[in-house]
C-alpha positions in Angstrom: -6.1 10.0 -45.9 -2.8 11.9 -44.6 -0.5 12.4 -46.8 -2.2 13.4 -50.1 -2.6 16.3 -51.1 -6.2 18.4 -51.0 -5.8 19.7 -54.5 -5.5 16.1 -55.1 -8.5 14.4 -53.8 -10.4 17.8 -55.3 -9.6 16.3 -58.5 -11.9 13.8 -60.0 -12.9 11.4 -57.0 -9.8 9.3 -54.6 -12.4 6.4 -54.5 -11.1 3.0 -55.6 -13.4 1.3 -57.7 -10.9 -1.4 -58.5 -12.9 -4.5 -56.3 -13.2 -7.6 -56.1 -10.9 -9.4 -59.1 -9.2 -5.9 -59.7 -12.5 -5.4 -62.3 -14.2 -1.9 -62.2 -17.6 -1.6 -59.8 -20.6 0.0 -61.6 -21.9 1.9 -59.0 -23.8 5.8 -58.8 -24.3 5.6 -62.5 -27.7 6.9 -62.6 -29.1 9.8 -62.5 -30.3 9.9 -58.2 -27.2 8.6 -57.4 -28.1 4.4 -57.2 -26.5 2.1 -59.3 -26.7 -1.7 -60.3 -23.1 -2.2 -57.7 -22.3 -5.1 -60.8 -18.6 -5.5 -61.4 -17.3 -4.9 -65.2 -15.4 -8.5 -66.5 -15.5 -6.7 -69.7 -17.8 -9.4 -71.6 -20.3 -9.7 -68.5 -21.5 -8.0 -65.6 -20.8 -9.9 -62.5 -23.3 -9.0 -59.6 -21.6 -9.4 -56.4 -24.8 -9.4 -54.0 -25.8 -13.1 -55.6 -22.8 -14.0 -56.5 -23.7 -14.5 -60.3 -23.7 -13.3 -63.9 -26.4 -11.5 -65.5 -26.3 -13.4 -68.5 -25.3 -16.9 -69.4 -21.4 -18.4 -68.9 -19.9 -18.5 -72.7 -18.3 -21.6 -72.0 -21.2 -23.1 -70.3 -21.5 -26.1 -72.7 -17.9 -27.1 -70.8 -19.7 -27.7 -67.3 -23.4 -28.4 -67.7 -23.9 -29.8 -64.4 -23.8 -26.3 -63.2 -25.9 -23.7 -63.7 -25.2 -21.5 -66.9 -25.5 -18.3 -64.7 -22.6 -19.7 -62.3 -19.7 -18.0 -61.2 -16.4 -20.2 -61.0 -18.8 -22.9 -60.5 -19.9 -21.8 -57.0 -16.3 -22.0 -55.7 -15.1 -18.4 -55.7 -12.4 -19.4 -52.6 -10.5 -21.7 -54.6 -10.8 -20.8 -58.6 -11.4 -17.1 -60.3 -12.3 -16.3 -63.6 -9.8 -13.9 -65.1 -11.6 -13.8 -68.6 -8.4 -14.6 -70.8 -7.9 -17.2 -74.0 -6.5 -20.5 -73.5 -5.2 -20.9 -76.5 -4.8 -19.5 -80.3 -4.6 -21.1 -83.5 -2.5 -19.8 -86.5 -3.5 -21.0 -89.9 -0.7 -20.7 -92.7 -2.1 -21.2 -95.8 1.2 -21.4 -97.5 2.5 -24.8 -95.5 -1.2 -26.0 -95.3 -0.8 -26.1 -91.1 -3.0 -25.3 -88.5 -1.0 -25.0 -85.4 -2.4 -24.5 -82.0 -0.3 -23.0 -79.7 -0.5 -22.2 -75.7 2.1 -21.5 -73.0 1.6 -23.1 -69.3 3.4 -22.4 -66.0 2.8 -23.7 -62.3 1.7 -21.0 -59.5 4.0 -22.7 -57.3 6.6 -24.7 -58.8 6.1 -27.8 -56.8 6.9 -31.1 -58.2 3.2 -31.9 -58.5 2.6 -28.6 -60.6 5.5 -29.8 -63.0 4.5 -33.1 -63.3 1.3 -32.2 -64.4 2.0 -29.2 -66.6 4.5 -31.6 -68.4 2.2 -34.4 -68.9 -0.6 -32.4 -70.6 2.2 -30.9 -73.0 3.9 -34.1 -73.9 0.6 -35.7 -74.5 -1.0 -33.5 -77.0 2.6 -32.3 -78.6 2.3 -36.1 -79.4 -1.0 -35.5 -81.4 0.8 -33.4 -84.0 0.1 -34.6 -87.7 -2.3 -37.1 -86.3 -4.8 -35.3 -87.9 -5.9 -33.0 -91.2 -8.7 -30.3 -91.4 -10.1 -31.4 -94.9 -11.6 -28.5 -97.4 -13.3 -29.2 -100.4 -14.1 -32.5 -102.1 -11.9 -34.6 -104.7 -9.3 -33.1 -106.4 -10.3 -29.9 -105.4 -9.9 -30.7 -102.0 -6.8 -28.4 -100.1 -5.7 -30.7 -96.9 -4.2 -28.4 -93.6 -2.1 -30.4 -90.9 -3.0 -29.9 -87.5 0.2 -29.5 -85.3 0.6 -28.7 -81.6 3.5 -25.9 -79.7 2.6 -26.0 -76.3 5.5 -25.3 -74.1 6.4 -23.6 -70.9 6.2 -20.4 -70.2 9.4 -18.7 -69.6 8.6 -16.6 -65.9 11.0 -15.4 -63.4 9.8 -15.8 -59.7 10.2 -12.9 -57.4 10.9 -14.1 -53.4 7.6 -12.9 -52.6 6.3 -15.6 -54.9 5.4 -12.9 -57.9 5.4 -14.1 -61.3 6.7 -12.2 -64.4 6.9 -13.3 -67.6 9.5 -13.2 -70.1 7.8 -13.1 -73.2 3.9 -12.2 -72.6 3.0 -12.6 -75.7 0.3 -15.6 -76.7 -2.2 -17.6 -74.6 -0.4 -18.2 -71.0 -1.9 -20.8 -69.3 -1.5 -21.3 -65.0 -1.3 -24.8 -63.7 -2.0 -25.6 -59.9 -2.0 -28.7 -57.5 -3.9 -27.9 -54.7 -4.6 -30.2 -51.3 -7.4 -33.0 -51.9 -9.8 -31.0 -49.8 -9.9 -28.1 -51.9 -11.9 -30.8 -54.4 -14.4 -32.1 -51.7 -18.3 -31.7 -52.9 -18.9 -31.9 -49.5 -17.0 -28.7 -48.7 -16.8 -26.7 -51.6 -20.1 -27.6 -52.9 -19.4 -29.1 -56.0 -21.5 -31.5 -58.0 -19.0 -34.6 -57.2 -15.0 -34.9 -55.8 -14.0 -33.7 -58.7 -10.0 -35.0 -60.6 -9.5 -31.2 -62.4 -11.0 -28.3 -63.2 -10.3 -25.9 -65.7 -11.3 -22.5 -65.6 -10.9 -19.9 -68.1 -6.7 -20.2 -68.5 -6.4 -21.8 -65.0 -6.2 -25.7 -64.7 -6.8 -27.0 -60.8 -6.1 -30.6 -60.0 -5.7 -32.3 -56.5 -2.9 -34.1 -55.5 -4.8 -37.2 -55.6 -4.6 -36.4 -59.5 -1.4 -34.7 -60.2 0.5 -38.1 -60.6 -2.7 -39.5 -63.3 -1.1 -38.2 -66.7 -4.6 -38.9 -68.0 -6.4 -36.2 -65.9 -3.7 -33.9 -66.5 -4.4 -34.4 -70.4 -7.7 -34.6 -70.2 -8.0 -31.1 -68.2 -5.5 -29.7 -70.9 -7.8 -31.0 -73.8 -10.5 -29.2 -71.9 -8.0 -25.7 -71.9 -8.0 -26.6 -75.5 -11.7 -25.5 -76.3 -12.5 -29.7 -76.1 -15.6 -31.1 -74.8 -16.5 -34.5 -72.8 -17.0 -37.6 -75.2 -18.5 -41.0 -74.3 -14.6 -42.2 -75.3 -11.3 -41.5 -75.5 -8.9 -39.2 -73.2 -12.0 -36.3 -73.1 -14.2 -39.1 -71.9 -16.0 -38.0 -68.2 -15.3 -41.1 -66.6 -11.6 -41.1 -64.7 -11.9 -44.8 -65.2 -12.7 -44.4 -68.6 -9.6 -42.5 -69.7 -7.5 -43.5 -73.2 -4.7 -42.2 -74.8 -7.4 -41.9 -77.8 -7.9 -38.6 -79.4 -11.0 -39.4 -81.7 -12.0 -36.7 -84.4 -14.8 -35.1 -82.5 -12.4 -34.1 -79.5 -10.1 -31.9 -82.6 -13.5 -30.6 -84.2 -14.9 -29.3 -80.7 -11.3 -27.8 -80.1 -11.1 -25.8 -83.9 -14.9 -25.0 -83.3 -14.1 -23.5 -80.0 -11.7 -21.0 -82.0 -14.1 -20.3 -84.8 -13.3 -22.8 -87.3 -15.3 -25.4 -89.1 -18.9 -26.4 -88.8 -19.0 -26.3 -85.4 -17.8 -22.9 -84.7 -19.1 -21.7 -81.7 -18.9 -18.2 -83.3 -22.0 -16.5 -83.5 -22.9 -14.1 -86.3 -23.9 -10.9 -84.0 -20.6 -11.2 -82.2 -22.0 -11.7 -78.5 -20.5 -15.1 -77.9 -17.0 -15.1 -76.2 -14.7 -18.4 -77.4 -12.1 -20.2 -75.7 -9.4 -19.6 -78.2 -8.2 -17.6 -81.0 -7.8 -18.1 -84.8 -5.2 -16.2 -86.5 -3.9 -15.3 -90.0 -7.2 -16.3 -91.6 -6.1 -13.8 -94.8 -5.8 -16.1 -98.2 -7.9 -19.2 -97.2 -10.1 -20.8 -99.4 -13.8 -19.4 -99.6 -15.3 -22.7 -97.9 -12.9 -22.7 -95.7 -15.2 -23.0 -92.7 -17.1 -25.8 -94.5 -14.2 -28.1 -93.9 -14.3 -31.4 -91.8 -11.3 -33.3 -89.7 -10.0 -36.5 -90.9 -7.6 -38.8 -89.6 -3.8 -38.5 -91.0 -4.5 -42.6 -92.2 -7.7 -41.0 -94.8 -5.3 -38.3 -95.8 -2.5 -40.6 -97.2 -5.6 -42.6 -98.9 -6.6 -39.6 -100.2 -3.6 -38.1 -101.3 -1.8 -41.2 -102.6 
């Protein structure tokens, strides 16, 4: 280690226990000097000898043809698990809005990566106003409009292909089109050739997919805290895909960030979600009781 100092390494200990992910190794922590050697991700301890978690995957009910205790759904070459949000929600009680909100950006900047990141934005931008989270019955009922602001990320590229961001702020999202192979069950073990994954804040698609604007919404609903349905654009089934967004794909999504009946908030705190609710201060006492409807019921409703 020439070139530091001895006075230096005397003080405290020159080992890096950055590893694997940049996350902190647990190791020597006991008393006789052995340790667990699991790596802190903050919310779970990964254990690097099996290549799992020590306790079930928070967003497990998003893949459940893999095993709960899975890490990156066995493909730790292609996809990593950076523990971040994929998107917040703000509630303004004032306007009556709920507005979900997430930033994207390619890893590359190839045309595929645009194409797709573009697609999935338009799409559910679109969806704005479609839709009302509902509170209260009769005329005692308070009516919020569910928007969308997803947009690009403004990043500036370095020449060794770093990216920075210009406003950091919010629920930054990477897209990236990767060759077909990356995606082969046979090769990276997965459960079937797969159109998309999406990770955490990471959305992967093949190139064999990046030109489908369907997949490319479909994995973006799935960034959005949405789960499969037998129907619609969150259906399972590539064939199968509509431009239908049907009430239970905006329920799972506000559940997913700790709204409504389906919250996927737990009372002791030990769940991790997928997104983030915001400015909660002022809404009414049942507010969490509420239920989506379609922006057609709300006009019948209102008028």
């Amino acid at each position: 280690m020439s070139g530091l100092s001895s006075k230096a390494l005397a003080f405290g200990t020159p080992e890096n226990k950055l590893k694997y992910n940049g996350k902190e190794e647990q190791k020597a922590e006991f008393s006789d000097g052995s340790g667990l050697d699991w790596l802190d991700y903050g919310a779970r301890m990964y254990d690097v000898q099996v290549g799992r978690w020590q306790v079930q995957d928070p967003y497990s009910t998003k893949y459940t043809s893999y095993s709960p205790y899975n890490y990156v759904v066995n493909n730790p070459l292609l996809i990593v698990d950076p523990d971040g949000k994929d998107f917040e929600l703000y509630i303004n009680v004032e306007d009556k809005t709920i507005t979900i909100k997430a930033k994207y950006y390619t890893a590359n900047n190839s045309e595929e990566e645009n194409k797709v990141m573009k697609d999935l934005i338009s799409f559910w931008n679109r969806q704005s106003g479609n839709n009302y989270y509902k509170v209260g019955k009769g005329k005692d009922a308070t009516y919020f409009k569910i928007n969308f602001e997803l947009s690009e990320a403004e990043v500036e590229r370095s020449e060794d292909g770093m990216v920075s961001f210009k406003d950091g702020k919010g629920a930054i999202n990477q897209v990236q089109v990767l060759e077909d192979a990356a995606f082969d069950k046979n090769m990276k073990g997965l459960s079937s050739d797969a159109d998309g994954v999406n990770i955490r804040d990471k959305l992967y698609m093949p190139k064999r997919s990046a030109s489908n604007w369907a997949i490319s919404a479909h994995e973006g609903g799935h960034g959005l805290g949405m789960v499969h349905e037998e129907d619609g654009i969150m259906s399972p089934y590539k064939d199968a895909l509509t431009p239908d967004v049907i009430l239970s794909n905006i329920t799972s999504m506000l559940g997913s960030a700790g709204i409504g009946p389906n919250s996927s908030y737990k009372t002791d705190g030990d769940k991790e979600d997928i997104g983030k609710a915001t400015n909660q201060i002022n809404v009414p006492a049942n507010f969490n009781k509420g239920n989506v409807i379609t922006k057609e019921k709300y006009l019948k409703e209102t008028n």
